[in-house]
Every structure is written in structure tokens, then in C-alpha cells.
BAFI-3210 file (N, C-alpha, C; in Angstrom, 3 decimals, decimal comma, padded with zeros to 6 digits):
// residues 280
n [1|2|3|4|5|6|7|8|9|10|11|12|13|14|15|16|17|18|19|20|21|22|23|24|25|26|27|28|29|30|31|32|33|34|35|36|37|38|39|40|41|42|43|44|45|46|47|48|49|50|51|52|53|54|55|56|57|58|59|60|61|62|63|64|65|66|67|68|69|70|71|72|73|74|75|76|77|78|79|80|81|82|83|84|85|86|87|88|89|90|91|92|93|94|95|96|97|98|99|100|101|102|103|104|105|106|107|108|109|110|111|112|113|114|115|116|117|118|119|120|121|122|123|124|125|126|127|128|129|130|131|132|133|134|135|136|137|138|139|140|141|142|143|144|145|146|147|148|149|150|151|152|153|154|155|156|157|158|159|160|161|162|163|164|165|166|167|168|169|170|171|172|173|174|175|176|177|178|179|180|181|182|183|184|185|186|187|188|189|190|191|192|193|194|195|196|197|198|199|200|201|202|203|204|205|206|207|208|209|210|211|212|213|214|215|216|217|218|219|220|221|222|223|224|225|226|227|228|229|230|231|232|233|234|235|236|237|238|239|240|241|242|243|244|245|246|247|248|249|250|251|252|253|254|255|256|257|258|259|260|261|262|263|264|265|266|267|268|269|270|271|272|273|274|275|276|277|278|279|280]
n.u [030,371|027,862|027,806|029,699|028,041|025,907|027,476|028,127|025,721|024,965|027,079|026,524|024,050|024,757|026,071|023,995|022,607|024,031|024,555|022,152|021,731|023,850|022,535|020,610|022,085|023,336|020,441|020,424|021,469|020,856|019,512|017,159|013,400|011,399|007,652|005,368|006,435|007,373|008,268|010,454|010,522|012,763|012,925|010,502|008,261|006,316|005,426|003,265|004,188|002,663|002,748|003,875|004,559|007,337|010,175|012,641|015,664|017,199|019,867|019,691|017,644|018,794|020,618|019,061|017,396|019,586|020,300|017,777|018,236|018,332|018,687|021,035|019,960|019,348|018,353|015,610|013,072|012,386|009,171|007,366|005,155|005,793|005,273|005,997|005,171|004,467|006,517|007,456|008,389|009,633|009,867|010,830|010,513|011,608|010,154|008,471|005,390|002,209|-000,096|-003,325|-005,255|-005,299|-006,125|-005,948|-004,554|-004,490|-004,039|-002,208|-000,344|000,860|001,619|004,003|005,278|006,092|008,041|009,432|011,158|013,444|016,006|015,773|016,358|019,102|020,013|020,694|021,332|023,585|024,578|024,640|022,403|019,277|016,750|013,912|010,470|007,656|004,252|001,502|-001,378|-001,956|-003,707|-005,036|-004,016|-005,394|-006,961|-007,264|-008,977|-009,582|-008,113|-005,742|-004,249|-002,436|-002,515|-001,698|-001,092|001,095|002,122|004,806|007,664|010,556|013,067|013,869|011,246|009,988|007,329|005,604|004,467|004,296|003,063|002,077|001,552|001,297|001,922|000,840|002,559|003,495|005,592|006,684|006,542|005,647|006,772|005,242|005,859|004,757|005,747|004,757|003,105|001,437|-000,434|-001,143|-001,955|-004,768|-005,195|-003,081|-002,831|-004,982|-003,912|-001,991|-003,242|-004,348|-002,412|-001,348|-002,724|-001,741|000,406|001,528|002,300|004,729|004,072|003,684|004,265|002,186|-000,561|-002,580|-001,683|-000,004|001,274|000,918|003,646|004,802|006,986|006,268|005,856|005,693|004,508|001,980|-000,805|-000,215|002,044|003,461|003,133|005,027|007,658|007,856|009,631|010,998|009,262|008,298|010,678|010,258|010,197|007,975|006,098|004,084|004,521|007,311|010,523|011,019|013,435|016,081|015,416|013,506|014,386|014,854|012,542|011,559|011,128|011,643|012,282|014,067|012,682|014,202|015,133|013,201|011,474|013,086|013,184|010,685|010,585|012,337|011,080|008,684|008,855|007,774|005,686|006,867|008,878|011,732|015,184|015,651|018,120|020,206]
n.v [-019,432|-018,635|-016,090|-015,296|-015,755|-013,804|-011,630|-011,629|-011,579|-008,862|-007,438|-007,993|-006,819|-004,164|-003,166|-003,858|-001,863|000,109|000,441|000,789|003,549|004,461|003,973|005,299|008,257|008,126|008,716|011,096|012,794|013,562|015,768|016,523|017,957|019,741|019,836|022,434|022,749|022,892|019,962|018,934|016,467|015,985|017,512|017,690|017,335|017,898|017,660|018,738|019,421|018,782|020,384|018,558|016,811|014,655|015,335|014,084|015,065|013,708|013,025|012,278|010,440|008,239|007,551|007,282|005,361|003,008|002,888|001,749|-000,935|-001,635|-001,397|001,355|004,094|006,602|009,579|009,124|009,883|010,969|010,471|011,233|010,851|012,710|011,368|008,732|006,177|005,102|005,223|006,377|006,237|008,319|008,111|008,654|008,120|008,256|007,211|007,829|008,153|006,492|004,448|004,058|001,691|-000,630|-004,709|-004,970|-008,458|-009,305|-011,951|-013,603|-011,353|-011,155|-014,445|-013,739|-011,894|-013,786|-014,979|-013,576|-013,502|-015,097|-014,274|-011,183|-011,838|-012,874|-010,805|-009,279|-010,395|-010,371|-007,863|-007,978|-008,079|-009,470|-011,665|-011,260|-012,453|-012,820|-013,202|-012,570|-010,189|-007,781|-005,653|-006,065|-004,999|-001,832|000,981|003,843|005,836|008,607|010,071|009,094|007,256|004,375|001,486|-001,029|-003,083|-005,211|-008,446|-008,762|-011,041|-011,550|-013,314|-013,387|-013,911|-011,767|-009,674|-007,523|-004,649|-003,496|-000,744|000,719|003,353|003,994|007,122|008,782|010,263|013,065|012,591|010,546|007,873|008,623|006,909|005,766|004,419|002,972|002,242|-000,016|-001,545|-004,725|-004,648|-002,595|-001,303|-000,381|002,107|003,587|003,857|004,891|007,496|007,832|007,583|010,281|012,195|011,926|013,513|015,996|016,202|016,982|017,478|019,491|021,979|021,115|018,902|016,955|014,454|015,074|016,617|015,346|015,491|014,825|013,596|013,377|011,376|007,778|004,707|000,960|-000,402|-001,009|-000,058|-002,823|-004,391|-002,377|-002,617|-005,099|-004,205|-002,383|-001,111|-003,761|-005,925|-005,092|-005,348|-008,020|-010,314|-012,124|-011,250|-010,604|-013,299|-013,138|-013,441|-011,177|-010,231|-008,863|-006,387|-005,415|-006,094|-003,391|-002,295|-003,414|-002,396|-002,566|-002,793|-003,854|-005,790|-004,294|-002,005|-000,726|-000,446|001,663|003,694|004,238|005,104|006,890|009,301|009,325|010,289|011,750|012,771|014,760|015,933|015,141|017,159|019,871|020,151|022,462]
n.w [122,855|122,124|122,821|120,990|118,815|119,282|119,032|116,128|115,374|116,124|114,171|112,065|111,804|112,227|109,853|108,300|108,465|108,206|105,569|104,578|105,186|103,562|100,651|101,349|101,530|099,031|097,762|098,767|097,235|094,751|092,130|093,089|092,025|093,457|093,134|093,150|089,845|086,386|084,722|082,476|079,674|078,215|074,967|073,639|075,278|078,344|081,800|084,377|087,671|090,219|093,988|096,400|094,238|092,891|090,619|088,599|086,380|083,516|083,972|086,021|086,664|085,653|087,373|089,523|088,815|088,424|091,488|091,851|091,255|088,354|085,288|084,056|082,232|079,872|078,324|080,396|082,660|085,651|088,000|090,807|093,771|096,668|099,294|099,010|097,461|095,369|091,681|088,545|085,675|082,625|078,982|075,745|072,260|069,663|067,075|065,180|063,614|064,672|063,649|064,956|064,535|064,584|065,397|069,091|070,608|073,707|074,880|072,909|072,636|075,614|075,696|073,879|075,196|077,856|076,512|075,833|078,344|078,783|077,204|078,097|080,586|080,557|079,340|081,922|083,360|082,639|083,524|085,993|087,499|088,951|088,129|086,610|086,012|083,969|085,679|084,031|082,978|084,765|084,053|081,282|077,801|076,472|074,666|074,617|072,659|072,929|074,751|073,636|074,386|074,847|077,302|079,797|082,665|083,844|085,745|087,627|088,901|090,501|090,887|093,267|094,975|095,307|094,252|092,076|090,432|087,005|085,325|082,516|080,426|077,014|075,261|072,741|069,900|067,420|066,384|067,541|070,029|073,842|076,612|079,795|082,770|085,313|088,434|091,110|093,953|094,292|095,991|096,416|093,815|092,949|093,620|093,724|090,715|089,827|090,455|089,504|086,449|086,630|087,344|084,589|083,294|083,248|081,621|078,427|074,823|073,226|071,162|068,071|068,253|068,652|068,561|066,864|064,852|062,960|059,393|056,490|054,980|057,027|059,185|059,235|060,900|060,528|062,128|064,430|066,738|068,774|068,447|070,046|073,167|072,778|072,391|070,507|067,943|067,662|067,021|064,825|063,239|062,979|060,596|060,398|062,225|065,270|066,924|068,349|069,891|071,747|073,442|074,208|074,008|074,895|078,152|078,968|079,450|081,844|085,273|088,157|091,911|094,533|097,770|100,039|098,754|097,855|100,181|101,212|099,907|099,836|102,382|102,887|100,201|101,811|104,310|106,606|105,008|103,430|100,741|099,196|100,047|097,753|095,425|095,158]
ca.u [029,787|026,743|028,622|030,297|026,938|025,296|028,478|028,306|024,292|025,084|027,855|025,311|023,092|025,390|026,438|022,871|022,130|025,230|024,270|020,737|021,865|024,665|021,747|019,998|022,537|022,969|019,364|020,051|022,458|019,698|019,182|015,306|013,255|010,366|006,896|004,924|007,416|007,404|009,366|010,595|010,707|013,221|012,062|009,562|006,995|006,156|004,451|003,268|004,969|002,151|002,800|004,091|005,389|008,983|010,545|014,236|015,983|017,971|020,866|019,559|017,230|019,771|021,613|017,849|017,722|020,577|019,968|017,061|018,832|017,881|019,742|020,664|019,600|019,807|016,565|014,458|012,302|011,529|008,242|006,794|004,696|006,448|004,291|006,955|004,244|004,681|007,041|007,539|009,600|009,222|011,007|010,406|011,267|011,376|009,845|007,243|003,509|001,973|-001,671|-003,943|-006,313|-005,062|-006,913|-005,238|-005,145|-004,333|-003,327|-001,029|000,779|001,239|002,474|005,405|005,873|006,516|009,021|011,013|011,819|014,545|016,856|016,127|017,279|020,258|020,677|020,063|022,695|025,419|024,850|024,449|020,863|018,250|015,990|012,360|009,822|006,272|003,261|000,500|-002,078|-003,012|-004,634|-004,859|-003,702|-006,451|-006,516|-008,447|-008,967|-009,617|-006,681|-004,390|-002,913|-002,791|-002,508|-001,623|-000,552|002,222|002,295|006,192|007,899|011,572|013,975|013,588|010,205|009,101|005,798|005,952|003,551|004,563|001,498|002,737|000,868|001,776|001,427|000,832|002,906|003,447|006,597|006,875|005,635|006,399|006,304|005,004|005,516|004,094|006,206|003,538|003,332|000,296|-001,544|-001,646|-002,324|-005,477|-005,267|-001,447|-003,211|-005,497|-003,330|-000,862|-003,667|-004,789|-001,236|-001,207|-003,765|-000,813|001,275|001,192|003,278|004,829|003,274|003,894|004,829|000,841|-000,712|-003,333|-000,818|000,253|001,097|001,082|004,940|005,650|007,618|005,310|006,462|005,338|003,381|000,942|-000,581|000,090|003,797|004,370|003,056|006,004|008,885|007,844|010,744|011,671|008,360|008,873|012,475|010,330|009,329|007,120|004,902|004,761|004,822|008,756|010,838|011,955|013,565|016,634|014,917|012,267|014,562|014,576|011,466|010,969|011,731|011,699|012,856|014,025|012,588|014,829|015,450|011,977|011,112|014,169|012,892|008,960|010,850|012,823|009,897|007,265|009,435|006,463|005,060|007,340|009,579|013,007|015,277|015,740|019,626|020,637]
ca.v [-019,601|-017,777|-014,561|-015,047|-015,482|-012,224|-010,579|-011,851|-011,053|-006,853|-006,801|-008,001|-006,087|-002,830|-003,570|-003,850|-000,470|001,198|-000,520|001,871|004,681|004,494|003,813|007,354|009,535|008,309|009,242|012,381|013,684|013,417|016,881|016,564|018,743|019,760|020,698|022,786|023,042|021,731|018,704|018,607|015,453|016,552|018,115|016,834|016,979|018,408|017,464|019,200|018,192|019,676|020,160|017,229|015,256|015,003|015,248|013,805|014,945|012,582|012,827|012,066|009,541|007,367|007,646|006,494|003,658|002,255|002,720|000,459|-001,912|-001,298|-000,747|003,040|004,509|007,420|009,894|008,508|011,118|010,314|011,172|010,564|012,055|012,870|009,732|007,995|005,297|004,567|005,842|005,883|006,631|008,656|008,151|009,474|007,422|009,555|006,465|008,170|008,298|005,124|004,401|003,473|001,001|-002,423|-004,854|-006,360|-009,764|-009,925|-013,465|-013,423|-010,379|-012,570|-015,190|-012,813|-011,374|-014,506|-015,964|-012,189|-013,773|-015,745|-013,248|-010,316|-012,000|-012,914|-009,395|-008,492|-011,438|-009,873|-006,464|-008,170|-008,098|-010,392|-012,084|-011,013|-013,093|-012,092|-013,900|-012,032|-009,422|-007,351|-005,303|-006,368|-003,834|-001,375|001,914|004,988|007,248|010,403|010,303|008,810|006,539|002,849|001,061|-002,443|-003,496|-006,548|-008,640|-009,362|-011,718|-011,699|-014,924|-014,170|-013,825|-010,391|-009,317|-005,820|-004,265|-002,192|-000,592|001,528|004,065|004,712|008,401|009,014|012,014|013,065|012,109|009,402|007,602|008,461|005,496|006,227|003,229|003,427|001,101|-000,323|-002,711|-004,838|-004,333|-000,592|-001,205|000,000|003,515|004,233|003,829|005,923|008,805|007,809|008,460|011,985|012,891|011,999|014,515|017,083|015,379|017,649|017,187|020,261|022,612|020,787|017,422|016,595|013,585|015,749|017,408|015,020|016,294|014,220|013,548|012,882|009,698|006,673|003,403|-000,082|-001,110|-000,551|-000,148|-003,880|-004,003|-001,308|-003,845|-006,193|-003,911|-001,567|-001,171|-005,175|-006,160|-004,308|-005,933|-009,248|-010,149|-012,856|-011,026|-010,652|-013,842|-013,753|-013,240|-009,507|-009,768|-008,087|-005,092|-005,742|-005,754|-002,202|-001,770|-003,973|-002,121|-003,188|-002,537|-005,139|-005,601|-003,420|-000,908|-000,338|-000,081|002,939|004,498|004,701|005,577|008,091|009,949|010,050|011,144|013,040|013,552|015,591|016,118|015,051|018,661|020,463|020,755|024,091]
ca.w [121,526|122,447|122,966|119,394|117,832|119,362|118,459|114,528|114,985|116,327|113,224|110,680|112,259|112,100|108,692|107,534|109,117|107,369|103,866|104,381|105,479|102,401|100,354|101,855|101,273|097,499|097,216|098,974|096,476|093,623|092,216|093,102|091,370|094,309|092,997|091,968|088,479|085,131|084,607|081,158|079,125|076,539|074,625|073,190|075,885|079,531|082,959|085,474|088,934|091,358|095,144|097,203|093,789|092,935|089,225|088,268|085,018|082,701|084,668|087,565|086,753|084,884|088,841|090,255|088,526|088,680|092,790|092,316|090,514|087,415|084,271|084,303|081,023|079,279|078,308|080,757|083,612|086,972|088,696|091,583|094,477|097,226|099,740|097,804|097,613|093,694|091,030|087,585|084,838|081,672|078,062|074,472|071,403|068,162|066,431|064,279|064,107|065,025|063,365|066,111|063,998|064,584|066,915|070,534|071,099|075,214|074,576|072,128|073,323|076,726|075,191|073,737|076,930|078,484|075,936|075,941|079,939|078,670|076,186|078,697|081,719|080,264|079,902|083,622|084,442|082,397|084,009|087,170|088,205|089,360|087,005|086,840|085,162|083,018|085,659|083,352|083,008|085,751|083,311|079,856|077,131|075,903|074,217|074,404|071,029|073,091|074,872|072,297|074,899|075,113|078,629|080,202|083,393|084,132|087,039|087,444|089,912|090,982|091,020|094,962|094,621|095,594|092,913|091,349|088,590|086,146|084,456|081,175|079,306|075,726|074,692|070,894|069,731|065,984|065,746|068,059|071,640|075,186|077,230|081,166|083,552|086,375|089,733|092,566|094,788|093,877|096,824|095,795|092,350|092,179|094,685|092,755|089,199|090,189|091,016|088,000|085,339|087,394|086,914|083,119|082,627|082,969|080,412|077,247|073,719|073,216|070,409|066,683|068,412|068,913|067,486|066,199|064,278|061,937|058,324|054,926|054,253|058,661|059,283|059,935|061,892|060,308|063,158|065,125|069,092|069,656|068,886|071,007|073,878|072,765|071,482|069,356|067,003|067,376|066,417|063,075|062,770|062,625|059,578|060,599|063,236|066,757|068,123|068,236|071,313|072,077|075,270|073,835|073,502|076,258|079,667|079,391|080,259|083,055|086,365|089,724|093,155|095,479|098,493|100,680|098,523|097,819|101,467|101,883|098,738|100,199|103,490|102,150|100,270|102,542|105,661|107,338|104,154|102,693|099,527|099,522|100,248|096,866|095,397|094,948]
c.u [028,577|027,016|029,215|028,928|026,327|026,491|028,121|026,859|024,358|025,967|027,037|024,616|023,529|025,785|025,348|022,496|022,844|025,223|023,196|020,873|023,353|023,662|021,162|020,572|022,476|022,028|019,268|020,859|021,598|019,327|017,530|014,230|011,349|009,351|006,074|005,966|006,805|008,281|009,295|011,257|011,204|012,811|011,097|007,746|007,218|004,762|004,401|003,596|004,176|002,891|002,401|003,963|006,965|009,178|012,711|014,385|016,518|018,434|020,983|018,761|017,803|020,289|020,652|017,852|018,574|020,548|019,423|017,146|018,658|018,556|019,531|020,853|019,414|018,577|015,513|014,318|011,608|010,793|007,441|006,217|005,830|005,882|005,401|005,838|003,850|006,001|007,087|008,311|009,041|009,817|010,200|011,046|010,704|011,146|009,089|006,146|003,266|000,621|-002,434|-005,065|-006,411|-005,956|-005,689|-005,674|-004,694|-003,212|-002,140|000,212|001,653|001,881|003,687|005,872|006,883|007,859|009,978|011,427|013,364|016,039|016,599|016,622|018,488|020,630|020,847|021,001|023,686|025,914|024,311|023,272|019,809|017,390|014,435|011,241|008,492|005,200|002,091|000,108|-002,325|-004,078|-004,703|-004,539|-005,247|-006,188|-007,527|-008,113|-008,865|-008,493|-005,542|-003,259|-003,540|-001,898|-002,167|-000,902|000,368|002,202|003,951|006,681|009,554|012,189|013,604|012,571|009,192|008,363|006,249|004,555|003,887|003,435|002,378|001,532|002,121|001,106|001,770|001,160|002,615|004,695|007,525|005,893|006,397|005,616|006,590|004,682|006,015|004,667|005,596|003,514|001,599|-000,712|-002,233|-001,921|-003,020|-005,664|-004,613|-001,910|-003,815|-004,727|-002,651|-001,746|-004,274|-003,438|-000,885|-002,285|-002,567|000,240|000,635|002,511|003,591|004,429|004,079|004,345|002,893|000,392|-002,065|-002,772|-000,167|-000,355|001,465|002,917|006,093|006,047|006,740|005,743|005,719|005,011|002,349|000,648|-000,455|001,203|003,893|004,026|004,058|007,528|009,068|008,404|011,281|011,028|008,735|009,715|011,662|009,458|007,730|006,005|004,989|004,756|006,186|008,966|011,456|012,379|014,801|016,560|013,912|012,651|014,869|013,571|010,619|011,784|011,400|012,616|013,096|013,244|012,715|014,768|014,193|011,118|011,701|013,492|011,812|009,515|011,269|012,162|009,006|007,856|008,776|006,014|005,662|008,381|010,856|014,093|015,739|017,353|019,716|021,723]
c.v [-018,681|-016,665|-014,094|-014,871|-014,499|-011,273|-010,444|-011,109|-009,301|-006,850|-006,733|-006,927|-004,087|-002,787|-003,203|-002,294|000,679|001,235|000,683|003,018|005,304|005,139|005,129|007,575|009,155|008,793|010,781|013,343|013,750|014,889|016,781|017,744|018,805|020,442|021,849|023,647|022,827|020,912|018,667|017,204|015,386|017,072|018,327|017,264|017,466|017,893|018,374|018,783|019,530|019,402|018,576|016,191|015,893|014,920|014,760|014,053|013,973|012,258|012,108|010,614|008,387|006,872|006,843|005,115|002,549|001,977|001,783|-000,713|-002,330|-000,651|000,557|003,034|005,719|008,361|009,769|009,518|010,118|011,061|010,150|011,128|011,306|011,638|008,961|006,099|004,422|005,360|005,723|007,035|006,910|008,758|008,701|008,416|007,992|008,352|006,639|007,770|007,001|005,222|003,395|002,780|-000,299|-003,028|-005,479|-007,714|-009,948|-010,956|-013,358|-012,272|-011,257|-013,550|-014,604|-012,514|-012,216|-015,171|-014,993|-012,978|-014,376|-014,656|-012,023|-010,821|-012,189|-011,916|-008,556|-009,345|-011,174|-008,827|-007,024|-008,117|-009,335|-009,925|-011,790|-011,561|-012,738|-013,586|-013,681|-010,723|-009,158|-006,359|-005,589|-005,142|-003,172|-000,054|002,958|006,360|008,484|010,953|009,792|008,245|005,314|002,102|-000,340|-002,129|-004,985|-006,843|-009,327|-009,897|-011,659|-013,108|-015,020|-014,073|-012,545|-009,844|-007,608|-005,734|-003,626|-002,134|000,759|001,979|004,380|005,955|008,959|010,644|011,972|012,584|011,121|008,907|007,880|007,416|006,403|005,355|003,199|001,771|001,066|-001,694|-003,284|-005,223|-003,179|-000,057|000,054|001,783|004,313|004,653|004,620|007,316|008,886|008,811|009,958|012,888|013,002|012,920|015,677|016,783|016,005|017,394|018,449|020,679|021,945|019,194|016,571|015,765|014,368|016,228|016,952|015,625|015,196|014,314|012,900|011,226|009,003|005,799|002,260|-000,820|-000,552|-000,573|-001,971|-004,513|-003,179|-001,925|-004,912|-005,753|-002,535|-002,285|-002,866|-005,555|-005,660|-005,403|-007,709|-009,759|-011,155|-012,738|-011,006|-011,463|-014,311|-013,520|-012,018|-008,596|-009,246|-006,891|-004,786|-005,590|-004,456|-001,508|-002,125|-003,198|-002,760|-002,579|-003,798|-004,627|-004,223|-002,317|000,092|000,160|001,167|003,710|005,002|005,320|007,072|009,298|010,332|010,351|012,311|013,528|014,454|015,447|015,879|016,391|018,832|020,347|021,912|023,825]
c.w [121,360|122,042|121,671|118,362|117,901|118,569|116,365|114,204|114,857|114,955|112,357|110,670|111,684|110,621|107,521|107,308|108,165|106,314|103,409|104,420|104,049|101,266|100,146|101,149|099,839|096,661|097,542|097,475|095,465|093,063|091,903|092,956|092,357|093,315|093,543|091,268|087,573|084,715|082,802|080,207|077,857|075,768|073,456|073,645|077,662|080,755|083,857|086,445|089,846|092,649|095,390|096,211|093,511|091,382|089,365|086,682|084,585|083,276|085,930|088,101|086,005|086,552|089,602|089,835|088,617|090,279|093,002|091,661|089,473|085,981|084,146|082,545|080,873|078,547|078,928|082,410|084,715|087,692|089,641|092,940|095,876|099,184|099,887|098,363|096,286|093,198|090,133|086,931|082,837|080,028|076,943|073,571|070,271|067,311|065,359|064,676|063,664|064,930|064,609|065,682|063,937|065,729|067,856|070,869|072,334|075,431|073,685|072,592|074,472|076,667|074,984|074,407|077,695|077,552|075,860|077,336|079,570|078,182|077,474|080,172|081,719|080,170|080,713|083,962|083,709|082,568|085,674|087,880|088,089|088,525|087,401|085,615|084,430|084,082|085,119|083,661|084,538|085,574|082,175|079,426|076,482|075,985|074,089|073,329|071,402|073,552|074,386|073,133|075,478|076,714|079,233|081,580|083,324|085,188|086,934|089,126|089,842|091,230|092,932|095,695|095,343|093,714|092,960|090,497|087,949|085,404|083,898|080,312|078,227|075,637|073,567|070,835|068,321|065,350|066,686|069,248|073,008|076,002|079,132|081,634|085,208|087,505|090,819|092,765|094,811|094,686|096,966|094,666|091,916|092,620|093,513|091,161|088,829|090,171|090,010|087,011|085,677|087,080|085,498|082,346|082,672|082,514|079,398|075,915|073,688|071,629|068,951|067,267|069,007|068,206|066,463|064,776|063,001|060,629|057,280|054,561|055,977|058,688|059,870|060,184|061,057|061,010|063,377|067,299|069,653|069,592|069,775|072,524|074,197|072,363|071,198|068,020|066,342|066,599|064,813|062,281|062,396|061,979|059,617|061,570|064,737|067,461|068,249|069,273|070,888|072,954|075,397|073,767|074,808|077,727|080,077|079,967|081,479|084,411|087,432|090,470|094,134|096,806|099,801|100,230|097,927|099,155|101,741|100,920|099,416|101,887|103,140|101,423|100,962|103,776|105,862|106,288|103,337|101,577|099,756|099,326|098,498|096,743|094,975|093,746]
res [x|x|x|x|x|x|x|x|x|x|x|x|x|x|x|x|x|x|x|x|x|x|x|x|x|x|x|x|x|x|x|x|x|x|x|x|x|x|x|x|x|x|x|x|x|x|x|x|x|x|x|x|x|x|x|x|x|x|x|x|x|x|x|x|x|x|x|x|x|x|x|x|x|x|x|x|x|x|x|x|x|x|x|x|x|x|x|x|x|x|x|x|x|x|x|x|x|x|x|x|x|x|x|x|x|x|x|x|x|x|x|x|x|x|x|x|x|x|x|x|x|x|x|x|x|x|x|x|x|x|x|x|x|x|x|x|x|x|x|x|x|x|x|x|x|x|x|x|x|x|x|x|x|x|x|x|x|x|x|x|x|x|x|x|x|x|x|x|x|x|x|x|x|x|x|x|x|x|x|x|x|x|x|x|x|x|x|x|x|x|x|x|x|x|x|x|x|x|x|x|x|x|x|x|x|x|x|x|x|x|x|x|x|x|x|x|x|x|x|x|x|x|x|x|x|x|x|x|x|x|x|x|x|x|x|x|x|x|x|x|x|x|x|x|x|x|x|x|x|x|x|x|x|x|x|x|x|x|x|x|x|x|x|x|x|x|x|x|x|x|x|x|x|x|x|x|x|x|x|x]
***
């Protein structure tokens, strides 16, 4: 009996091993875009990807996500330094120009947050993924005029209870927002956040897509910066204000990594520090 249980323990064991190394190579095939480049964010908008970070196009980061179990989606840019010690993910939504004059209520947003849990998990359990819940602020939302981009952190929890953060900058264009959310492990919050907004300094709109730029007749959005906290677009859709639920619209933007595959990922990146090999 003994002898059967070591045996069942080495298969698991080998099994597990073969699961990771699967895992790898899927990430190897990634056409990974080594810096120093420019990572282009449709086009729309451009980052710099200095030495020792990594860039993924559409294609590729639709393929990433889905890796980390994560609904794969469509437009959306993956960056991340090459450490692999955070990551995040970059989208565009041709929503129009979004007046930045409303106030944030923290609270109230929060509230919303927490009642999207229901409607977007259901949509994570009919594409097969584990449910992740809203435990609050790890930064409240708040917005800076000079750089024309509004900020919050999320502390999110997992049905099997591994914690995450996603911390999301909005970036005010002229003819819409790119959303930049930033995946850390919230013991590295504050290092990773650090390094995030250092990297969003080489985040530029490309020339006529600037919020500066707005012109008298440009499409304007019927919100403001504290829908875009809960929705955006949903918010809008509801005529009664934002404390509705908009978790329909909302489990798109919650990412996560499980456990495991968050460990191969930060393995996988920072292998001696270096960049995962280039595709030709």
C-alpha cells in the first residue's frame, strides 16, 4: 500500500511537472517584443518598452491572457518588465472625450464594485473561470489634471482565496480613454506601482489624438471620471446613476493569475534577469 501511494505521489508529481513545463513552452511561443522598441497601442497611442521590459501585440496578448486564465480579448497590449515581477495590460476605447470636472465619491463607487461581483462572475463561470470577488480600496480613485489620468487600486480575492491588485490608470485622449492595469501581488504593491507610473511617463497619444487637442464639434461621452471607475459606457446606459450593477461589462477588466501560473509567469520572466528570447 505504501509502495502504491509513493507511486500515485511520483505520477502526480510528474504530471504536475509536465502541466509547467506545457505551460512554458506556450509562453515561449509568444511573439515577445524585447526592449528597447516602441510598443504600439493601435493606433491610437505608443509606449516606450525600455531595456529589460517586454511588449505583446494584440495577437499575442489576447493568447497571454487567456494563459492566465483570463478571458482572451481582443485590442488589448501587454507590458511588462522583463523581472517578470508585475504585468499589465493596455486597451483603447474610442469612447470620446470625457470632461474631467465631476467629483469621486470612493464609497459609492465601492459599493458598485462590489454588487458588479455577482453578474461578472457569472460570466467567468460560463467561460469557465474562477470567481474573483471586489475586498476594497487599496488605493481609492483620484485624478491628476496635469497628467490627464485618473487612478485607483482594487484589492481582489479569488473563490480559492489567493489576493491580487489590479491598480488601473485611465488615460484621457481626445477621442477616447486608454485603460492601463497594472497585475501585483500585494506585497509588491507599493515597489510595482512605483515602476508602473515611471513607465507611464512614456505613454504618449499619438499626434491629433491628445486631450489637449480637443476641437468644438469632437464626440463627447455623457459621463464623467467616476463612471469610468464602474463601466464607463454602462454607467451611461443607466439612466438612474451609478449605483447600478455593471458586472456585465465589468469582468473584463478584472485580471488575475492563479497561484501557479503566476509563479511560472514571474519564473519565466526573470530567468537570470533576462527577457524572454525574441520571435523572429
Amino acid at each position: 500500500m505504501r509502495h502504491a501511494v509513493c507511486l500515485l505521489f511520483f505520477y502526480s508529481f510528474v504530471v504536475a511537472a509536465q502541466g509547467r513545463a506545457d505551460e512554458e513552452a506556450e509562453f515561449r511561443k509568444l511573439a515577445w517584443q524585447k526592449g528597447p522598441t516602441e510598443g504600439k497601442i493601435g493606433d491610437k497611442a505608443t509606449i516606450n518598452v525600455p531595456e529589460a521590459y517586454v511588449f505583446l501585440d494584440a495577437t499575442n496578448t489576447r493568447r497571454f491572457l487567456e494563459l492566465n486564465g483570463n478571458p482572451p480579448k481582443d485590442g488589448h497590449y501587454m507590458f511588462a518588465p522583463s523581472t517578470g515581477g508585475w504585468w499589465s495590460v493596455f486597451s483603447f476605447n474610442p469612447s470620446g472625450y470625457v470632461k474631467d470636472d465631476d467629483k469621486i465619491d470612493p464609497d459609492a463607487l465601492l459599493k458598485s464594485l462590489r454588487e458588479s461581483d455577482g453578474p461578472s462572475n457569472e460570466e467567468r463561470k460560463r467561460l469557465g473561470m474562477e470567481a474573483i470577488f471586489t475586498d476594497g480600496w487599496q488605493v481609492p480613485p483620484h485624478y491628476d489634471i496635469q497628467t490627464k489620468r485618473l487612478e485607483w487600486g482594487v484589492k481582489l480575492r479569488t473563490a480559492g482565496g489567493q489576493s491580487v491588485v489590479n491598480y488601473t490608470s485611465r488615460l484621457l485622449g481626445r477621442s477616447g480613454v486608454t485603460s492601463a492595469i497594472l497585475v501585483s501581488d500585494p506585497n509588491t504593491l507599493a515597489a510595482d506601482t512605483e515602476q508602473f507610473k515611471v513607465a507611464l511617463q512614456n505613454f504618449s497619444y499619438v499626434p491629433g489624438e491628445r486631450y489637449a487637442e480637443f476641437k468644438s464639434g469632437d464626440k463627447m461621452v455623457e459621463y464623467g471620471l467616476a463612471a469610468l471607475v464602474v463601466g464607463g459606457a454602462a454607467a451611461a446606459a443607466a439612466k438612474s446613476g451609478l449605483l447600478k450593477s455593471f458586472g456585465k461589462f465589468l469582468w473584463i477588466a478584472v485580471l488575475a493569475a492563479g497561484a501557479a501560473v503566476w509563479a511560472l509567469l514571474k519564473r519565466f520572466l526573470g530567468r537570470k534577469g533576462e527577457a524572454p528570447p525574441k520571435q523572429q
